[in-house]
N, CA, C and O atoms as a Tripos MOL2 file, in Angstrom:
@<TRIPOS>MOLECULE
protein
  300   299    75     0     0
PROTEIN
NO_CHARGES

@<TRIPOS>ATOM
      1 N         -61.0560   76.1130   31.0250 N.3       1 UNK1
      2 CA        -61.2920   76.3710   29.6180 C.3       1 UNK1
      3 C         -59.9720   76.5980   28.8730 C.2       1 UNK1
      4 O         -59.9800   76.2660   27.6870 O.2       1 UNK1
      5 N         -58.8340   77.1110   29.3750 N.am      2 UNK2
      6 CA        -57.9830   77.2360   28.4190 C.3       2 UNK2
      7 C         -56.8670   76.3850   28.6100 C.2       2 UNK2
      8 O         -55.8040   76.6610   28.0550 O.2       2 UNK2
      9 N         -57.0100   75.1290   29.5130 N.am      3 UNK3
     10 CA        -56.1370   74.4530   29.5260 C.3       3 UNK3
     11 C         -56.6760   73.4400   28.5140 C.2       3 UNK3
     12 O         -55.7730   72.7950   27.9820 O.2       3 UNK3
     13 N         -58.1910   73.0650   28.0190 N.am      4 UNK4
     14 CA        -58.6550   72.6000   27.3250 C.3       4 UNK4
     15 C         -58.3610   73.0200   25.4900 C.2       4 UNK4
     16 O         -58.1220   72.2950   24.5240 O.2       4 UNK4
     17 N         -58.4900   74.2360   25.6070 N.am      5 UNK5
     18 CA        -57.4890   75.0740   24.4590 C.3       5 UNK5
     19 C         -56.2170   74.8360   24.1100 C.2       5 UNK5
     20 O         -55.7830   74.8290   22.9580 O.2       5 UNK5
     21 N         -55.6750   74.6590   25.0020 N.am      6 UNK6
     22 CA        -54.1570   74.4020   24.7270 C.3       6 UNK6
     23 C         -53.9120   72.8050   24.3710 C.2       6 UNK6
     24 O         -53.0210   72.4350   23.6070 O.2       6 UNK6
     25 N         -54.8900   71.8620   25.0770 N.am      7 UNK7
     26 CA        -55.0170   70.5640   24.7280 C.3       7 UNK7
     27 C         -54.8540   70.5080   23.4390 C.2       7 UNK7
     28 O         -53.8350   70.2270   22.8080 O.2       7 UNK7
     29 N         -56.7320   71.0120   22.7740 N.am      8 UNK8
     30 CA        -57.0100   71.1040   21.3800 C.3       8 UNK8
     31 C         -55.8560   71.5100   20.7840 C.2       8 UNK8
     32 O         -55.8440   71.1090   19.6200 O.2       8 UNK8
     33 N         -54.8730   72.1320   21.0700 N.am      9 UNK9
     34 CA        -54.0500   72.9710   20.0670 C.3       9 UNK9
     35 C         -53.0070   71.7050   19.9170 C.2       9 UNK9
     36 O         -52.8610   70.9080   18.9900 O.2       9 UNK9
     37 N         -52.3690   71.8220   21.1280 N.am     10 UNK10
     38 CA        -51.2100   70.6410   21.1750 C.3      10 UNK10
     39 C         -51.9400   69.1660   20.4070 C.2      10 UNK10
     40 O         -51.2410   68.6920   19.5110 O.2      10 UNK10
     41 N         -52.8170   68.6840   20.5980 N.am     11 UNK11
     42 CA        -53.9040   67.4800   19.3850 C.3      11 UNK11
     43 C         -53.7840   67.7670   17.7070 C.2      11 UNK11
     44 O         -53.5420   67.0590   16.7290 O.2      11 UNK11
     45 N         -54.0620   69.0710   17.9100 N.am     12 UNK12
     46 CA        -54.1750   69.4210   16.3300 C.3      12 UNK12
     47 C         -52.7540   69.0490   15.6820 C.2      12 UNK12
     48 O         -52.4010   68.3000   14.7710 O.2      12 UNK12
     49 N         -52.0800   69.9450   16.6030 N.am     13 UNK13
     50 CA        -50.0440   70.3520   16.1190 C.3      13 UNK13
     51 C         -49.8290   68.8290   15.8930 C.2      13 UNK13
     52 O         -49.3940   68.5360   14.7790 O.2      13 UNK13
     53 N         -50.0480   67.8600   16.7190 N.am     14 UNK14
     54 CA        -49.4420   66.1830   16.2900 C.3      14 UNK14
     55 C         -50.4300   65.3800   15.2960 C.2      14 UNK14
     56 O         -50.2960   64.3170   14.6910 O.2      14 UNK14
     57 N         -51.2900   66.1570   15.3630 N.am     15 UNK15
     58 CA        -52.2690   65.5630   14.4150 C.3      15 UNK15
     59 C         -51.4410   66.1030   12.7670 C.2      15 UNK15
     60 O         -50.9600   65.3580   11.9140 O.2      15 UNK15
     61 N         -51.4920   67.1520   12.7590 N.am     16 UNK16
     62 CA        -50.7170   68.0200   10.9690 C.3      16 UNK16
     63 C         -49.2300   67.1550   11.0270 C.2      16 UNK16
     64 O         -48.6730   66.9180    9.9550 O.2      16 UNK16
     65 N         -48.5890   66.6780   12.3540 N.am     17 UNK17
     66 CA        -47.3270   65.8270   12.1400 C.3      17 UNK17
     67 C         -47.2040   64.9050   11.5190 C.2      17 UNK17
     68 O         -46.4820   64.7400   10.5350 O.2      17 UNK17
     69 N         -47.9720   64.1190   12.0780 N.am     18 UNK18
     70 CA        -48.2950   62.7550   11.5370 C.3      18 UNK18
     71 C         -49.0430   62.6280   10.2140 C.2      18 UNK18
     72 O         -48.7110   61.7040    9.4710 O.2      18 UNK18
     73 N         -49.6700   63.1620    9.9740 N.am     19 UNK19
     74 CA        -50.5160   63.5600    8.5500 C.3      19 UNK19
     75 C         -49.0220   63.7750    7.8240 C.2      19 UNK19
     76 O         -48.2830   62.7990    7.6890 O.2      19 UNK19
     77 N         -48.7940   64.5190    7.5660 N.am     20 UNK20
     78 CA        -47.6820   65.2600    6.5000 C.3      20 UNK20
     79 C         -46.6090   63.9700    6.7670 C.2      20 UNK20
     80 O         -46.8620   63.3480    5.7350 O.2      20 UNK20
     81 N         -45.7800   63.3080    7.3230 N.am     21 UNK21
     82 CA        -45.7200   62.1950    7.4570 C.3      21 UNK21
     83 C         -46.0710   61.3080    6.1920 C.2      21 UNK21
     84 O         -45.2210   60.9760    5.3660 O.2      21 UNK21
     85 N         -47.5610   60.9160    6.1160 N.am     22 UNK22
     86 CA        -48.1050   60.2120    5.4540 C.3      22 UNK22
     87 C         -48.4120   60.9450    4.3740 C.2      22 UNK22
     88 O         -49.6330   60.9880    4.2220 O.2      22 UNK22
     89 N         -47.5080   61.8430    3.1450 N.am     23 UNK23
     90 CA        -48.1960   62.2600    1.7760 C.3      23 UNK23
     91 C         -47.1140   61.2280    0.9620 C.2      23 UNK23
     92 O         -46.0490   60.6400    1.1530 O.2      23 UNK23
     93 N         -48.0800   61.4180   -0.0080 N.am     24 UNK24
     94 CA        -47.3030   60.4880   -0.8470 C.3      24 UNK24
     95 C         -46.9370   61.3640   -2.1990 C.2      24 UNK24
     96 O         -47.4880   62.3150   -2.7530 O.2      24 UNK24
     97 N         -45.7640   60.6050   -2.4610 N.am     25 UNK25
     98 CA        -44.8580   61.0370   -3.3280 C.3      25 UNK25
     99 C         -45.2390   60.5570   -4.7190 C.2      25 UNK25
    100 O         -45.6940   59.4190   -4.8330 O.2      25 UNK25
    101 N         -45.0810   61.3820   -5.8500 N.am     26 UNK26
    102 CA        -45.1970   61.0140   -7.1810 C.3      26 UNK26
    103 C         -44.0050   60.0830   -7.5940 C.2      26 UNK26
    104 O         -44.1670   59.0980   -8.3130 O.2      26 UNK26
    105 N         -42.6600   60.5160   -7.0250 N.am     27 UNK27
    106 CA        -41.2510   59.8270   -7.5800 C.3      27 UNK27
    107 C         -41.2980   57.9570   -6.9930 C.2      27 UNK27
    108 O         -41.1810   57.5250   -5.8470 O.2      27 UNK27
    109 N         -41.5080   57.2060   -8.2820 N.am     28 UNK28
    110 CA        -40.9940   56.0780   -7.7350 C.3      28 UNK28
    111 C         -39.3130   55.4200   -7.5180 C.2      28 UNK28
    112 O         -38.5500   55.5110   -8.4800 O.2      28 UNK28
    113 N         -38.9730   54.9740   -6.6240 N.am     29 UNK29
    114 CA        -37.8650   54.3700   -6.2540 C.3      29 UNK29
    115 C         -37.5750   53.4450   -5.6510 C.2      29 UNK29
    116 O         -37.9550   53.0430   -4.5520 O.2      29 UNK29
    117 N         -36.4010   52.8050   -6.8440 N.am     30 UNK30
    118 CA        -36.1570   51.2110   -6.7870 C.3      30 UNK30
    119 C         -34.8900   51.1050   -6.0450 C.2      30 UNK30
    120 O         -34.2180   50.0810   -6.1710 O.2      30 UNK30
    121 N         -34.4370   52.2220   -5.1600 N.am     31 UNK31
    122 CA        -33.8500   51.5790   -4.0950 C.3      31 UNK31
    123 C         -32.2470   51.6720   -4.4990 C.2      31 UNK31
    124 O         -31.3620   51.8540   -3.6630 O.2      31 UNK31
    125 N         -31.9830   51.4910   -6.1580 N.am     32 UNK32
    126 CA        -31.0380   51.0520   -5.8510 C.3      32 UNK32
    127 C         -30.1450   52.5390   -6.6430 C.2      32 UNK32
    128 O         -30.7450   53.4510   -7.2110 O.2      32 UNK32
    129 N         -28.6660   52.4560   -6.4910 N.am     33 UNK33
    130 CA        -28.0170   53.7560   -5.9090 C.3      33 UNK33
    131 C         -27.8680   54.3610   -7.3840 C.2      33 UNK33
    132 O         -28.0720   55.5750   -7.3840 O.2      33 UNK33
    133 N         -27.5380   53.7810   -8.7440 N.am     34 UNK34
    134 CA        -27.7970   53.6680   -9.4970 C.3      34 UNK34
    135 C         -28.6650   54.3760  -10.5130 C.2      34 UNK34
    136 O         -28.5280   54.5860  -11.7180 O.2      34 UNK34
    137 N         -29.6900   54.7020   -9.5510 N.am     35 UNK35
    138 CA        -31.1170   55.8990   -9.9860 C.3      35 UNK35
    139 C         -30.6900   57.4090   -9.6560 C.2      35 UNK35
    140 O         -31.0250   58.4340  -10.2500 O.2      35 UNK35
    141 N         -30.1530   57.3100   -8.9370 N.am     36 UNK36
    142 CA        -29.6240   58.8110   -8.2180 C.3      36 UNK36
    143 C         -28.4330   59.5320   -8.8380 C.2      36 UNK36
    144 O         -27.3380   59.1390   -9.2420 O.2      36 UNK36
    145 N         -29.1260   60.9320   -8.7640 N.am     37 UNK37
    146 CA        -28.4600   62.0700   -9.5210 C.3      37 UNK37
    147 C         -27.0360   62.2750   -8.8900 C.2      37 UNK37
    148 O         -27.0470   61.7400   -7.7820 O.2      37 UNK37
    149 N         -26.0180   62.7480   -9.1170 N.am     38 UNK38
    150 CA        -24.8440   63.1450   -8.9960 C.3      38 UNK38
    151 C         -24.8880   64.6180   -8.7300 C.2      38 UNK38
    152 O         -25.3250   65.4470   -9.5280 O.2      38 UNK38
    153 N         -24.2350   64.9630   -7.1460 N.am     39 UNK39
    154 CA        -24.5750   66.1370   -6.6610 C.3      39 UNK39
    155 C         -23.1320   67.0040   -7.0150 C.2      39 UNK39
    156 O         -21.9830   66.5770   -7.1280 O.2      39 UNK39
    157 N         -23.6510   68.3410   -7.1360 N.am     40 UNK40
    158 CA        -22.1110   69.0020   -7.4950 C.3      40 UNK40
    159 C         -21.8830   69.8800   -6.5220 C.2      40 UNK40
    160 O         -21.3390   70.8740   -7.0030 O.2      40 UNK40
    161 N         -22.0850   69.9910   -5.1180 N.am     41 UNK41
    162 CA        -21.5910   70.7720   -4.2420 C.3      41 UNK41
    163 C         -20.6670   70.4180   -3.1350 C.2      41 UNK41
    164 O         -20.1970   69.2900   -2.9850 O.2      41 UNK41
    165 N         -20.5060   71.1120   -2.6120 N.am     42 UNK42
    166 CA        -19.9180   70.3420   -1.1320 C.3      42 UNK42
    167 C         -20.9970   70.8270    0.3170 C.2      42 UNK42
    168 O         -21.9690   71.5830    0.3240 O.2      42 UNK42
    169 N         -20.3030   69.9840    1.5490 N.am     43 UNK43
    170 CA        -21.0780   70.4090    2.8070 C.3      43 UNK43
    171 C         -19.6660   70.4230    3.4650 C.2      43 UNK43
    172 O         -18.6310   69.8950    3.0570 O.2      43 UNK43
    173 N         -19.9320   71.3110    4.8110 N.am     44 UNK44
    174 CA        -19.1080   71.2740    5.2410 C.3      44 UNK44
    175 C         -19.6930   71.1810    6.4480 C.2      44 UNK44
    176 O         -20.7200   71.8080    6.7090 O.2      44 UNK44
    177 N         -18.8860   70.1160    7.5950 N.am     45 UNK45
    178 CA        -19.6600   69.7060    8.7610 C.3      45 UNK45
    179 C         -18.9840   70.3210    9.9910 C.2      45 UNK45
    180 O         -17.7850   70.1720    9.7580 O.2      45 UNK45
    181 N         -19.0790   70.7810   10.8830 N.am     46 UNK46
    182 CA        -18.7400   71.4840   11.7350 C.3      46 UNK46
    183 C         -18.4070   70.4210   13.5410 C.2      46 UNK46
    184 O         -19.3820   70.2550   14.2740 O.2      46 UNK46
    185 N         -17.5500   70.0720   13.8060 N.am     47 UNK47
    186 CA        -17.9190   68.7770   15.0530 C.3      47 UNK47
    187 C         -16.6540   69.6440   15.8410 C.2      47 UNK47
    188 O         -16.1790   70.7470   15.5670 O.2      47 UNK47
    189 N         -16.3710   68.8320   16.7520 N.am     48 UNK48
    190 CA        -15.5270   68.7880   18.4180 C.3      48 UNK48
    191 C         -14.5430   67.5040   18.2800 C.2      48 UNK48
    192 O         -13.7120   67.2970   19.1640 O.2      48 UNK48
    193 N         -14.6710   66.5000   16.9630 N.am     49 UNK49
    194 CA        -13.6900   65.3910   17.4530 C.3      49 UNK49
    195 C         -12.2450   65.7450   16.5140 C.2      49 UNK49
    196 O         -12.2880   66.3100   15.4210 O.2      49 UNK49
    197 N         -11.1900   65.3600   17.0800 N.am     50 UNK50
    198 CA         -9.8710   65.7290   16.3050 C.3      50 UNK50
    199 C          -9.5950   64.3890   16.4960 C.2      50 UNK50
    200 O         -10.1610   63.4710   17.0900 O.2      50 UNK50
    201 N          -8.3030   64.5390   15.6650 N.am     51 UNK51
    202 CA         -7.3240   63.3950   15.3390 C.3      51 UNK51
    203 C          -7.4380   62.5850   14.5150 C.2      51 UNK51
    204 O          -7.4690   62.7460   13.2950 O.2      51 UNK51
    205 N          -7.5560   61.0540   15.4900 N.am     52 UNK52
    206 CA         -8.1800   60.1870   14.5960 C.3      52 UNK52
    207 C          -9.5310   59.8910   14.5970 C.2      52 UNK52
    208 O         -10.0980   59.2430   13.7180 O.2      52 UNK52
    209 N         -10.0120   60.3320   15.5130 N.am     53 UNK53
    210 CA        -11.9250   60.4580   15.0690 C.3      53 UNK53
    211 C         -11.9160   61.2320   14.1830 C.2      53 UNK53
    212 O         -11.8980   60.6660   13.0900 O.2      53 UNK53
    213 N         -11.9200   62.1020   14.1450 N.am     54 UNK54
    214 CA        -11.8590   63.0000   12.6250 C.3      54 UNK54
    215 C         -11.2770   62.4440   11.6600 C.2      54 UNK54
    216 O         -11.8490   62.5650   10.5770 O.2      54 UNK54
    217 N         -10.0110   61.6800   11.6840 N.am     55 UNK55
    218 CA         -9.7550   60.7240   10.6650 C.3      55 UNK55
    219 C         -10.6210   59.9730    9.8230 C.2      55 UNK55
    220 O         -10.7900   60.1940    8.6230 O.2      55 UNK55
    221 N         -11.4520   58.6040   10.8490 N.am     56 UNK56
    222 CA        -11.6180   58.0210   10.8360 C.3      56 UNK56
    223 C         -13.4090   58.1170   10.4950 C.2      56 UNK56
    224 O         -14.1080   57.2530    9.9670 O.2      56 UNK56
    225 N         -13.8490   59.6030   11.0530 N.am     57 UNK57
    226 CA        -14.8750   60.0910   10.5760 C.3      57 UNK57
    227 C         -15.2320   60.6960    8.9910 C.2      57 UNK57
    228 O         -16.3270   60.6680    8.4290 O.2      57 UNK57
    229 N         -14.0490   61.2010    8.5190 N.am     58 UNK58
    230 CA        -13.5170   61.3410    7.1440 C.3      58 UNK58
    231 C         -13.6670   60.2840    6.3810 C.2      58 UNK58
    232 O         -14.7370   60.2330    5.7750 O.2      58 UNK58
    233 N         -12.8410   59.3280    6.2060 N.am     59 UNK59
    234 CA        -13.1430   57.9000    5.9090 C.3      59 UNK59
    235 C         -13.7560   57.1750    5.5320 C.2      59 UNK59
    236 O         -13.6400   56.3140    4.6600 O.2      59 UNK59
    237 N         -15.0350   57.6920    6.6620 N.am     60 UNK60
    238 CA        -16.1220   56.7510    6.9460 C.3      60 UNK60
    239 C         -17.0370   57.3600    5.8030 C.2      60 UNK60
    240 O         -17.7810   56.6350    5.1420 O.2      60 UNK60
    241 N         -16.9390   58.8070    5.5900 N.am     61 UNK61
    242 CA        -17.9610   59.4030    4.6470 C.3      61 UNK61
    243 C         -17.4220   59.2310    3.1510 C.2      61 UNK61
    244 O         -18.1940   59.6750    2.3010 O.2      61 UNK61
    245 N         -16.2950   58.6930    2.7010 N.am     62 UNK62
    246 CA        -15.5250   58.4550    1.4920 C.3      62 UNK62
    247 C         -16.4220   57.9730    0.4560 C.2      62 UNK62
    248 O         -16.3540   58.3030   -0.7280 O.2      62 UNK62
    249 N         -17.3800   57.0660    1.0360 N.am     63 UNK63
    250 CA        -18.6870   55.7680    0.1800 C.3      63 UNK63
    251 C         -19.6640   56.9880   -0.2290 C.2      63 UNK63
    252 O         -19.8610   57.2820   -1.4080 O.2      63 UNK63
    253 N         -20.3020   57.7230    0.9380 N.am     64 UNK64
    254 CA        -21.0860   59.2270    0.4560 C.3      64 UNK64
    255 C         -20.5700   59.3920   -0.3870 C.2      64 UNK64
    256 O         -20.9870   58.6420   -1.2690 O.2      64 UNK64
    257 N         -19.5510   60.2050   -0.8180 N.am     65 UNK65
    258 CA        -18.9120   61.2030   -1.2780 C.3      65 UNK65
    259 C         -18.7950   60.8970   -3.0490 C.2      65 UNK65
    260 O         -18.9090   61.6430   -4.0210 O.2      65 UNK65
    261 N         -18.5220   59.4740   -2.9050 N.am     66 UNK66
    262 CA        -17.8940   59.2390   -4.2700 C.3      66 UNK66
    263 C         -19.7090   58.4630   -4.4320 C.2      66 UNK66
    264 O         -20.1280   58.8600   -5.5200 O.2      66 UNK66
    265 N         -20.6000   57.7290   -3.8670 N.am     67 UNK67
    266 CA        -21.4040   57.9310   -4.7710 C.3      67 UNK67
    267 C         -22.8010   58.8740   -4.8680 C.2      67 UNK67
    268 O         -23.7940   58.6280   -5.5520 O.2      67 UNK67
    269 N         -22.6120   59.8430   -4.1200 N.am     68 UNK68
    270 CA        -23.2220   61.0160   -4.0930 C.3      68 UNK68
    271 C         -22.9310   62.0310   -5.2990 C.2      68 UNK68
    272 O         -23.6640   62.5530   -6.1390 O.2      68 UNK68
    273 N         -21.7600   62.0850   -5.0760 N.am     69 UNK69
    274 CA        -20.6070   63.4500   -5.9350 C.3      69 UNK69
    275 C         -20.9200   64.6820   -4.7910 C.2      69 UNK69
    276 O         -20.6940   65.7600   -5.3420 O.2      69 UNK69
    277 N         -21.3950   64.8860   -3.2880 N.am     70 UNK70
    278 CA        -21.2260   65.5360   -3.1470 C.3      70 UNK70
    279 C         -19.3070   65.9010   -2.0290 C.2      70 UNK70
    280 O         -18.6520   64.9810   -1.5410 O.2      70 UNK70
    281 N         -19.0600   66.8310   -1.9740 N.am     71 UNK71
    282 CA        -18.3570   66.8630   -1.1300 C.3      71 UNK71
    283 C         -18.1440   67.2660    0.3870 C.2      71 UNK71
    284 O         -18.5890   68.3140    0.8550 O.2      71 UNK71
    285 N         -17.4030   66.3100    1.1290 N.am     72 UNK72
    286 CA        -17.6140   66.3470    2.6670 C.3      72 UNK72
    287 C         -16.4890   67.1490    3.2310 C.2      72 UNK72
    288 O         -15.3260   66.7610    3.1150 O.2      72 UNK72
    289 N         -16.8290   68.3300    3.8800 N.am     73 UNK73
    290 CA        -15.5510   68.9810    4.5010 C.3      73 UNK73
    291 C         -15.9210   69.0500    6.3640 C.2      73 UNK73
    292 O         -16.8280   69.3680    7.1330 O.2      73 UNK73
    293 N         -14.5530   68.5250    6.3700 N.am     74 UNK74
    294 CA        -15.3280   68.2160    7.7560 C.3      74 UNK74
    295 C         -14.1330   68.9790    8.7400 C.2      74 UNK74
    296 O         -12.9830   68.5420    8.8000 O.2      74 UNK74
    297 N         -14.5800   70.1390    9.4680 N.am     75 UNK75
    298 CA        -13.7400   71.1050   10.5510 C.3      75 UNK75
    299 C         -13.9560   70.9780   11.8740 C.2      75 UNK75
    300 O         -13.3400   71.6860   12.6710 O.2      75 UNK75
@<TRIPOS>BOND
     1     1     2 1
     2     2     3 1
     3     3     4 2
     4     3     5 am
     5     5     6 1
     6     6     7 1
     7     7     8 2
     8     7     9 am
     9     9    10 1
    10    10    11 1
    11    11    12 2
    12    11    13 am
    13    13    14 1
    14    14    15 1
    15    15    16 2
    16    15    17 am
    17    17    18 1
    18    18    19 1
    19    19    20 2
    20    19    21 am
    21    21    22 1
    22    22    23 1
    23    23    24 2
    24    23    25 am
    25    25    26 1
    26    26    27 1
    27    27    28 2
    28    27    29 am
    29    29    30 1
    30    30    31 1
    31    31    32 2
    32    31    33 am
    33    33    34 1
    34    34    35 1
    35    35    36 2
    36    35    37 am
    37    37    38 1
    38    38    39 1
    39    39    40 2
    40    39    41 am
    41    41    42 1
    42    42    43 1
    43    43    44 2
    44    43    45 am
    45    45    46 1
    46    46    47 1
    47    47    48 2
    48    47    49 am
    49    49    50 1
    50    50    51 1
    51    51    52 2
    52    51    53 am
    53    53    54 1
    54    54    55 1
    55    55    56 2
    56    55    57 am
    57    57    58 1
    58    58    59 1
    59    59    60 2
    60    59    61 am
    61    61    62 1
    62    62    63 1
    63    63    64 2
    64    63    65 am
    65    65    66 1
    66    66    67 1
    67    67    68 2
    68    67    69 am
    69    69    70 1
    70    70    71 1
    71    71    72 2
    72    71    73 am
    73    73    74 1
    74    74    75 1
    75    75    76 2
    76    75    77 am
    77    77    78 1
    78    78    79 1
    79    79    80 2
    80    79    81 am
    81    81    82 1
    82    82    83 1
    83    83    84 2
    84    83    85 am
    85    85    86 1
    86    86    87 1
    87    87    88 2
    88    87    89 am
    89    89    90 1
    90    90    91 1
    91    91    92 2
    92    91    93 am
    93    93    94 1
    94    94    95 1
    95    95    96 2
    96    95    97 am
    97    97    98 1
    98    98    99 1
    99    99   100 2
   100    99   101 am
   101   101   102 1
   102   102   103 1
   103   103   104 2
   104   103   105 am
   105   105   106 1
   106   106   107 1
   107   107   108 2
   108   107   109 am
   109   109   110 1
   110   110   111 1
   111   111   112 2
   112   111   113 am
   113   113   114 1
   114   114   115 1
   115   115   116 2
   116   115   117 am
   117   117   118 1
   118   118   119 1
   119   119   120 2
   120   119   121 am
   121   121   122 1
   122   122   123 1
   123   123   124 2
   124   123   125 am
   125   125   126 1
   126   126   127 1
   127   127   128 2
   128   127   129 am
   129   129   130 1
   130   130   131 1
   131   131   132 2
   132   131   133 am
   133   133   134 1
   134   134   135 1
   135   135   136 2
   136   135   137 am
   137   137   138 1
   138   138   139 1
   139   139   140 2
   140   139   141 am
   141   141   142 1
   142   142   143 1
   143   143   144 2
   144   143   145 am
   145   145   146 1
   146   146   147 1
   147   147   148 2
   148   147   149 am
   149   149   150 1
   150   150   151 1
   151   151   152 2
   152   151   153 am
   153   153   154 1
   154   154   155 1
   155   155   156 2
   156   155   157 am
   157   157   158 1
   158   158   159 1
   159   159   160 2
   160   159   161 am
   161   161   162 1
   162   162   163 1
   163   163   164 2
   164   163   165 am
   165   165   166 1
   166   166   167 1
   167   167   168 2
   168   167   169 am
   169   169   170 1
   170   170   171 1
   171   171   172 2
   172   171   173 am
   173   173   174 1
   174   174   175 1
   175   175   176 2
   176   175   177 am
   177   177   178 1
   178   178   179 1
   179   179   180 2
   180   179   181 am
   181   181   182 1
   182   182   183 1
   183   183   184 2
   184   183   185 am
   185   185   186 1
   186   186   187 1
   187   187   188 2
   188   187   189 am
   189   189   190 1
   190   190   191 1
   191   191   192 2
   192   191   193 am
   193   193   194 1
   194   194   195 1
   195   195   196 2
   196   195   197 am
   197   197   198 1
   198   198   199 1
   199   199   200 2
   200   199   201 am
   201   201   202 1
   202   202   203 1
   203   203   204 2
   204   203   205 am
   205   205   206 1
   206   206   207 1
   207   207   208 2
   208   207   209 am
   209   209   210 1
   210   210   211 1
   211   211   212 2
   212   211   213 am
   213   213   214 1
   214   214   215 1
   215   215   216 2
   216   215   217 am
   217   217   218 1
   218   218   219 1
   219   219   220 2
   220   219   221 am
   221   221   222 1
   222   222   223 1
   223   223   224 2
   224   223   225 am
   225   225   226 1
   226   226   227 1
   227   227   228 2
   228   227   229 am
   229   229   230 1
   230   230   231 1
   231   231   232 2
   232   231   233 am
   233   233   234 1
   234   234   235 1
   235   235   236 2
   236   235   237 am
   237   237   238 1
   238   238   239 1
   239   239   240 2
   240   239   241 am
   241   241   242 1
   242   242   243 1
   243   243   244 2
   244   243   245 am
   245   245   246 1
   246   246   247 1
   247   247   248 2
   248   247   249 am
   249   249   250 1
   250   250   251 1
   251   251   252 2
   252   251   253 am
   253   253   254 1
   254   254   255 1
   255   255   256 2
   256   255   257 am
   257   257   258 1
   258   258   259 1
   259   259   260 2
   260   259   261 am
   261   261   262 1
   262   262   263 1
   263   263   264 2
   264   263   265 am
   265   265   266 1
   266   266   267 1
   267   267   268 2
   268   267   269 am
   269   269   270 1
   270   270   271 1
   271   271   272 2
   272   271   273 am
   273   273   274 1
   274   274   275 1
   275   275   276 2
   276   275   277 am
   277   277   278 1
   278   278   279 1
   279   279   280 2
   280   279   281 am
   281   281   282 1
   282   282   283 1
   283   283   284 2
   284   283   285 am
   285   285   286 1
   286   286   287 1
   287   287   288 2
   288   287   289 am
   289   289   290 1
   290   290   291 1
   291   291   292 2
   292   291   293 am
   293   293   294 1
   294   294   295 1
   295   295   296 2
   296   295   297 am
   297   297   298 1
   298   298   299 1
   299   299   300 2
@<TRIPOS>SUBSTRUCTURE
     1 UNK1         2 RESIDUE 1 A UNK
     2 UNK2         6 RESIDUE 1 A UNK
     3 UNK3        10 RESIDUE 1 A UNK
     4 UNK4        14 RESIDUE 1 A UNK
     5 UNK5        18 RESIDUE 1 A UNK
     6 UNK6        22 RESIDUE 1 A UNK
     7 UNK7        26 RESIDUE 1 A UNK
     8 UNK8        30 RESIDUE 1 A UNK
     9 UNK9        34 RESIDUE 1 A UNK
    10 UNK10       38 RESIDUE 1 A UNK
    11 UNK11       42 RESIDUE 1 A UNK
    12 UNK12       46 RESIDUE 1 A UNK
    13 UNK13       50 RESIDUE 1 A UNK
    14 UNK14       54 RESIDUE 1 A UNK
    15 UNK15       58 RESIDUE 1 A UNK
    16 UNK16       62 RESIDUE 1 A UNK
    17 UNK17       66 RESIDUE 1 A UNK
    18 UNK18       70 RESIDUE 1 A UNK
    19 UNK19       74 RESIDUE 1 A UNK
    20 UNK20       78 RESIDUE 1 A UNK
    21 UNK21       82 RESIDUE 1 A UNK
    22 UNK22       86 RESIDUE 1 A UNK
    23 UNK23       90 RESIDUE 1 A UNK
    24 UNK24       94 RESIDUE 1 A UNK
    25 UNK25       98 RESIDUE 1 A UNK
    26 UNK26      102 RESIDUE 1 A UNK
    27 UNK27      106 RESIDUE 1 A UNK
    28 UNK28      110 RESIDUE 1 A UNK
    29 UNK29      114 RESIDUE 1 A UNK
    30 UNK30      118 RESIDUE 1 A UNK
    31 UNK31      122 RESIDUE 1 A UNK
    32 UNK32      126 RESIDUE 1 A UNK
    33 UNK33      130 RESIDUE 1 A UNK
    34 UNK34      134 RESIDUE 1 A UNK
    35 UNK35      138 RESIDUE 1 A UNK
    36 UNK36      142 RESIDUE 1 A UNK
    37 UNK37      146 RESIDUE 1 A UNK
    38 UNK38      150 RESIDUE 1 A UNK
    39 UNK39      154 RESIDUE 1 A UNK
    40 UNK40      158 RESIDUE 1 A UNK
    41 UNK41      162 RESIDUE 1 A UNK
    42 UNK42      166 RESIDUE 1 A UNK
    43 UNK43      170 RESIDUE 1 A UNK
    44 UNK44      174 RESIDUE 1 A UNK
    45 UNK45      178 RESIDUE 1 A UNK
    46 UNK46      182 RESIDUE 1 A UNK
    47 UNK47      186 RESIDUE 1 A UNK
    48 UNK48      190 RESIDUE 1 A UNK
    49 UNK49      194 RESIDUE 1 A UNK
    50 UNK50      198 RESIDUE 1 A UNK
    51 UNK51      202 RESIDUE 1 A UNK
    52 UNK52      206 RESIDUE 1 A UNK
    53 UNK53      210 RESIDUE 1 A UNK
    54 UNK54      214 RESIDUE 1 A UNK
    55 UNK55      218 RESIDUE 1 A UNK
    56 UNK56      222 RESIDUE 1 A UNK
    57 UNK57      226 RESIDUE 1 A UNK
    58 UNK58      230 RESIDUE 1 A UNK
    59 UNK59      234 RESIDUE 1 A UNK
    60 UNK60      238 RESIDUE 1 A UNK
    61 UNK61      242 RESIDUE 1 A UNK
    62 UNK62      246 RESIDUE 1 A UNK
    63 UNK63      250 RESIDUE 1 A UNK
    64 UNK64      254 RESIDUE 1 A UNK
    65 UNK65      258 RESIDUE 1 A UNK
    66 UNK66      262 RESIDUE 1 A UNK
    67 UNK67      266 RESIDUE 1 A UNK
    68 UNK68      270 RESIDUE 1 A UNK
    69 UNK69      274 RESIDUE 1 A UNK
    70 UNK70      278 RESIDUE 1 A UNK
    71 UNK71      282 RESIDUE 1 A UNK
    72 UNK72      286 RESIDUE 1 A UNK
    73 UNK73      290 RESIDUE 1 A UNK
    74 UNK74      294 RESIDUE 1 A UNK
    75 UNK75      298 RESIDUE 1 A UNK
């Protein structure tokens, strides 16, 4: 009986996953970058690579950054 319980439970839990998943949104969007607000904060990302991965990881987020507006700090 209560391994049957725990079934039901674990069924339900992926069942509310997948549901919520599927709500739908009032905001329509055409995709293109153009529509999107200009952010005024920064993030700051926390990793293990130095040098030039970190370089080159920097870099790579430059396209974010400038058409986001947010800013990438990366330690």
């Amino acid at each position: 009986m209560r391994r049957h319980r725990i079934m039901v439970s674990a069924l339900a839990g992926v069942c509310a996953l997948l549901l919520s998943g599927c709500l739908a949104s009032d905001e329509k969007s055409s995709g293109s970058s153009s529509d999107t607000k200009k952010g005024d904060g920064s993030v700051e990302m926390i990793g293990a690579i130095s040098d030039a991965e970190a370089e080159a990881l920097t870099k790579s987020l430059e396209p974010f950054e400038d058409e986001s507006g947010i800013d990438v700090k990366y330690t």
